[in-house]
N, C-alpha and C positions, 0 to 999 in steps of 0.2 A: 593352834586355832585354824581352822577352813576356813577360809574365803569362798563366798557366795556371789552368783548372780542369778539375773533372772531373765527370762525370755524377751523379747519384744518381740510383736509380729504373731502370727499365724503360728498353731500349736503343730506342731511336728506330726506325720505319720509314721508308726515304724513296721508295723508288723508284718509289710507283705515290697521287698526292696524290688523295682523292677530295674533291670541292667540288661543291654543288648549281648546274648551269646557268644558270638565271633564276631562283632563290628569292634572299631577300636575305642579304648576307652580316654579316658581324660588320666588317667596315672602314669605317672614319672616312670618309666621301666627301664633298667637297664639294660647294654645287650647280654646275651647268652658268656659266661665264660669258662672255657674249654683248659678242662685238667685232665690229663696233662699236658704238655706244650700239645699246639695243635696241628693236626697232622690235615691230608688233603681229604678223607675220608671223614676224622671227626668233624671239618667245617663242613661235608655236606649234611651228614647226619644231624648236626645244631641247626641246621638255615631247616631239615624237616621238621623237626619238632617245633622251631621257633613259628613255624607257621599253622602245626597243626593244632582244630580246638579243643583236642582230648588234653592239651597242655598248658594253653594260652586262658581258659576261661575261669579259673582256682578265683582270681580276684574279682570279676563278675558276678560270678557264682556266689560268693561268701560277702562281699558288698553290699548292703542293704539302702544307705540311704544318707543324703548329705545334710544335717542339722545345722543347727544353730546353738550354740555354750550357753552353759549355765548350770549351777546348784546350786543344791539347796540344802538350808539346815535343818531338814523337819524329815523324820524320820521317812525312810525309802518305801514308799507302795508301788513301783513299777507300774504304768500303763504298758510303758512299749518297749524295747529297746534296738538296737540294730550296729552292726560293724560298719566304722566308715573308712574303708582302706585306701590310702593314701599313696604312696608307694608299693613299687612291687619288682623284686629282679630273679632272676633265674642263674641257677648253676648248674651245668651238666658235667658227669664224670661220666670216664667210660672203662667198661671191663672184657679187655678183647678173649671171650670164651675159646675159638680157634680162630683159622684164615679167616674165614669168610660170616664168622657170626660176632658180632657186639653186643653186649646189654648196658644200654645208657641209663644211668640215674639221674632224672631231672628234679631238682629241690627248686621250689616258688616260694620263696622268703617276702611275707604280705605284712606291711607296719603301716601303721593309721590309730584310731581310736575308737572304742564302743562307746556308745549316745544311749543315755538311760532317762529317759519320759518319765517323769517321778509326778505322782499326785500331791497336788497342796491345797490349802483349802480355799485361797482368792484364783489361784491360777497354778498353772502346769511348769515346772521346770525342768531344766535339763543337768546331770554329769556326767564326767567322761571319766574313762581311762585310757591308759596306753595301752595298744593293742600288739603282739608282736608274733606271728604263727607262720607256721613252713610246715611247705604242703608238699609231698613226696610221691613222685612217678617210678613207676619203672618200665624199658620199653626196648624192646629186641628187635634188632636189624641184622638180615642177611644181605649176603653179596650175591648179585644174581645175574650180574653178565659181567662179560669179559671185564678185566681188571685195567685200570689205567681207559677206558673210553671214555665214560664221563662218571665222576664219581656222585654228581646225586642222584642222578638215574642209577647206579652201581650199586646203593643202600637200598631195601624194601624192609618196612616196617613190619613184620611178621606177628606180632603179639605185644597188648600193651597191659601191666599190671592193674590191679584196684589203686587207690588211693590213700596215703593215710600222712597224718600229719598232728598240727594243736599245737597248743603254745607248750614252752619248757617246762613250766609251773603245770602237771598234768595233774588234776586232783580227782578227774575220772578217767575210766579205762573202758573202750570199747570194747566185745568180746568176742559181738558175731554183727555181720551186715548180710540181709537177706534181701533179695531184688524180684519179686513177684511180674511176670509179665505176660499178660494175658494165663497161660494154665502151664507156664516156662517158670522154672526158678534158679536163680544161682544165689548159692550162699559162700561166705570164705568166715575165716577164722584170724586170717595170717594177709591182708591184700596185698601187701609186696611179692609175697610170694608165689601169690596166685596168675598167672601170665593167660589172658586170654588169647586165643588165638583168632587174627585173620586169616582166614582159608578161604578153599569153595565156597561156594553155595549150600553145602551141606552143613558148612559149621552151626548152622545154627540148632542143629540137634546134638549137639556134641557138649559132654560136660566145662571142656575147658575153652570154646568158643564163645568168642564175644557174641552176644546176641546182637542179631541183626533183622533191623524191621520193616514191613514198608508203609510207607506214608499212610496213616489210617488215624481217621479222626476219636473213633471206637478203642483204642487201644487201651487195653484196664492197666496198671501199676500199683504196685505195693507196694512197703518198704519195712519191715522189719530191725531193729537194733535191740541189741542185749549188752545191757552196761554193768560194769560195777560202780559201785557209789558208796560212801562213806556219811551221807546227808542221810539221816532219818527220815527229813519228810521228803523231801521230792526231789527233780533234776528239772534242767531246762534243756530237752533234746526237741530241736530243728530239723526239718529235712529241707535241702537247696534245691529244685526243681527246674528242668527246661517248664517255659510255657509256650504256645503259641498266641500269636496275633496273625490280622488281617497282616500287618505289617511287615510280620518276622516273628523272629524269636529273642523269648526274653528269660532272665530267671529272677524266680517269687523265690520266700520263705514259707514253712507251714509248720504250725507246730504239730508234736508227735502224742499221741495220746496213749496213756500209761495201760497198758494190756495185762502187767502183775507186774508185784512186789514182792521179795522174797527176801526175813532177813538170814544171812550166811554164820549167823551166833559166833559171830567175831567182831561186831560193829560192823561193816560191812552189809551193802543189802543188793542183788542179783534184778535185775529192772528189765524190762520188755516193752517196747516203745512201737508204735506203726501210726502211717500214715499213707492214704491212698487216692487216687484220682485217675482222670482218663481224659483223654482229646488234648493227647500231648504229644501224637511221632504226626506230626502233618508236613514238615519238613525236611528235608535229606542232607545228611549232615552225622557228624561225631558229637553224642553228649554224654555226661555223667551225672546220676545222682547221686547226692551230697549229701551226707549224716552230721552233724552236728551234737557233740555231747557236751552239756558248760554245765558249771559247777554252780548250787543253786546260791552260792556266796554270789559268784560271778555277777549275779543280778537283783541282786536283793541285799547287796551290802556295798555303801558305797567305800568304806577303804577296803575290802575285799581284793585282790589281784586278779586280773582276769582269768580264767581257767578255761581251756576247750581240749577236749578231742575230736580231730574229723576224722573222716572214712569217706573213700566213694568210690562207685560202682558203671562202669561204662558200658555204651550199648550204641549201637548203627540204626541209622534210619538212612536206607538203600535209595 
C-alpha cells in the first residue's frame, strides 16, 4: 500500500524551470576526479573544463524546479512535471591520442528527483521519484607552446563533442538531433562522435565547426529530434534552452511538438519532434541546446521508473 500526502501552500509551477547559465548553483558538486593517477597536464586540462560552461551547465540546464512532496492516490492526470536535481559530480578520463593531442571524456552524474503536478478533484498534489542520469562530453586539447612553461596555458581546447547521456533504464532511443540556425544546420547521428571544431573565423561555414554567433536579438533556432519509441500513443520530448534577460541568462524548458508518427511493424514507432524560437544569442558566452526524450510511463504512471534520453548540441555567441 502507497502512502499519500498532500500539498500545503501555493500549487507548484513546473513547466517553464528558470536556472542561471554559468552563475553558481546551490548543488553539492564534487571536485573533478582524474583517471588516471594525475599528471601535471591532466590537472590543467580538469581546472579548464571545471570552469568552462560547455561543461559546468548539464544540471542547470536539465533542473527545472524546486517543489514541495506529496501524492496521491487518485489515478495520474499530469498538469506539470519537472527534474529537481540535487547533487551533481564530474569524472574526467583522459586518452593520450599522441605527444601533444588528449581527448578528455567528462561524465556529469546528476541525482535528485522528478515532481509530478498530478490533478485531483478538491486540490493539486504532488509525487516523486528518484532520479539518477549521466550526462557525457567529449572534448580535445592540443599542446601549443613550449612544453613544461606553464601547463594550463600549454592545453588549448581545439573541438568539443555533442552531448548524450539519460538514465540506465533507457526505454527511448534518440536517433538524430538536428540544430536549425538562422538558414545554418548541423545534424549528428552519433554526438560523441561528432567533435566540432574551434578554428578561425571561418569555422563557421565549415561542416564540422561549432557554430559561432554574434550577439543578435533576431537570431531564428530550431530543433529537430527523431526517436524511437515502443508507446503507442505518444512521448514526452523537451528541449532545454538558453534564454535571455535584462539580467543575464537563464534556461527554460519547452515542449516539442509531434511533426509525424511512423509505426516500424515491429511494435516500435519512428517520431519526429521540433521546437523553435529566436531572441536568444544577445549574450557572449558558450551554450548548448538540450533534447530530452522520457518515456510516456515516465510521467503518466506513477510507479513507472523514470526513463530519459538526452542529447545536445553546442554553439558560440562571439
Amino acid at each position: 500500500m502507497r502512502s499519500y500526502y498532500f500539498i500545503s501552500g501555493t500549487i507548484l509551477l513546473f513547466l517553464l524551470g528558470i536556472l542561471g547559465c554559468e552563475k553558481s548553483s546551490n548543488l553539492s558538486t564534487q571536485p573533478d576526479t582524474i583517471i588516471p593517477v594525475a599528471t601535471q597536464d591532466q590537472t590543467a586540462i580538469g581546472s579548464v573544463i571545471a570552469q568552462d560552461p560547455l561543461f559546468t551547465t548539464d544540471a542547470n540546464a536539465l533542473s527545472d524546479a524546486v517543489p514541495s512532496l506529496a501524492k496521491t492516490s487518485t489515478a495520474i492526470i499530469p498538469r506539470g512535471w519537472g527534474r529537481k536535481i540535487e547533487n551533481a559530480s564530474r569524472t574526467v578520463t583522459y586518452n593520450h591520442v599522441d605527444d601533444s593531442t588528449v581527448i578528455a571524456t567528462v561524465v556529469n552524474t546528476l541525482t535528485g528527483q522528478v515532481w509530478i503536478r498530478v490533478k485531483e478533484t478538491s486540490k493539486d498534489t504532488l509525487i516523486y521519484k528518484p532520479l539518477a542520469e549521466t550526462i557525457t562530453h567529449k572534448v580535445e586539447f592540443r599542446q601549443t607552446s613550449i612544453a613544461g612553461f606553464d601547463s594550463l596555458r600549454n592545453w588549448k581546447m581545439v573541438a568539443v563533442s555533442g552531448v548524450q547521456g539519460g538514465t540506465a533504464n533507457n526505454g527511448m532511443l534518440i536517433q538524430n538531433v538536428t540544430l536549425f540556425i538562422n538558414d545554418d544546420t548541423v545534424s549528428v547521428i552519433n554526438p560523441l562522435d561528432s567533435l566540432f571544431q574551434f578554428a578561425n573565423k571561418n569555422v563557421y561555414n565549415r561542416r564540422w565547426g561549432i557554430r559561432e554567433l554574434k550577439p543578435n536579438f533576431a537570431t531564428q533556432f530550431k530543433v529537430q529530434v527523431t526517436v524511437k519509441s515502443t508507446d503507442p500513443d505518444s512521448d514526452v520530448v523537451v528541449a532545454h534552452r538558453p534564454l535571455w534577460f535584462n539580467t543575464g541568462c537563464a534556461y527554460g524548458r519547452a515542449s516539442m511538438k509531434l511533426l509525424s508518427s511512423v509505426s516500424n511493424g515491429d511494435g516500435t514507432f519512428t517520431r519526429v519532434y521540433e521546437n523553435d524560437w529566436k531572441w536568444q544569442s544577445a549574450f557572449a558566452g558558450r551554450y548548448s541546446v538540450y533534447v530530452s526524450a522520457i518515456t510516456r510511463q515516465s510521467i503518466y504512471d506513477d510507479q513507472a521508473a523514470f526513463s530519459s534520453n538526452v542529447w545536445a548540441l553546442p554553439y558560440v555567441v562571439e
